[in-house]
N, C-alpha and C positions, 0 to 999 in steps of 0.2 A: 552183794552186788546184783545176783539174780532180782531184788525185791525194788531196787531202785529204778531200774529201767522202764517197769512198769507203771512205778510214783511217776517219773518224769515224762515218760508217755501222756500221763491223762492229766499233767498242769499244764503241759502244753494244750492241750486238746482243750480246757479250761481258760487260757490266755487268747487262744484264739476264738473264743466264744464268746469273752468280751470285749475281746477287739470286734466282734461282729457287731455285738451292740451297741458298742462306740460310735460306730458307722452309721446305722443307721439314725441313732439317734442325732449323729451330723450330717446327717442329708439331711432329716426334719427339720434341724435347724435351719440349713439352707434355702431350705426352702418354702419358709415361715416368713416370708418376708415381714411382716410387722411384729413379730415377734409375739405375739397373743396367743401362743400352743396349741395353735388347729392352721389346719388350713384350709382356706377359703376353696370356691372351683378357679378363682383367677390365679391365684399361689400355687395350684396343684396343673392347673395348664401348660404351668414350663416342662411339664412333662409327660409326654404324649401318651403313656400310659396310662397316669392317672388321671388325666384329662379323660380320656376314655371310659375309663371303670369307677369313675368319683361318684355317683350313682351306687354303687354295688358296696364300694369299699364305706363310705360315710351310713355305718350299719344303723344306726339311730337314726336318720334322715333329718338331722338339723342343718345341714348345709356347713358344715364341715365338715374337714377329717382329723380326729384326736390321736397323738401318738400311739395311742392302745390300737385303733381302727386300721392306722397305717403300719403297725407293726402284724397285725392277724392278715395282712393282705400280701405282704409279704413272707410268711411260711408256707 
């Protein structure tokens, strides 16, 4: 009994870490409007943060932002 509490401690801690992932990676979708797995500076406008730091965050400077780019700016 002592042994499980601890297992179940850290699936949870594990379920909620892909639930985090979940998430973010359905914001990206949301807000992918063309669906094309980057987003534009016009796609990233709807949010006044990344409106802001789309510059900083788009680390390659192609003028997008790729899920990798928008997940590193997010941690």
């Amino acid at each position: 009994m002592k042994v499980l509490a601890p297992l179940c401690l850290c699936c949870s801690a594990l379920f909620s870490f892909n639930s985090l992932a979940i998430d973010v990676e359905a914001t990206f979708a949301e807000l992918d409007k063309d669906s094309n797995g980057t987003l534009s500076e016009a796609e990233a406008s709807e949010d006044a943060v990344l409106h802001e730091s789309f510059e900083q965050i788009d680390k390659d400077q192609n003028g997008q932002i790729s899920l990798t780019e928008f997940k590193q700016f997010l941690q």
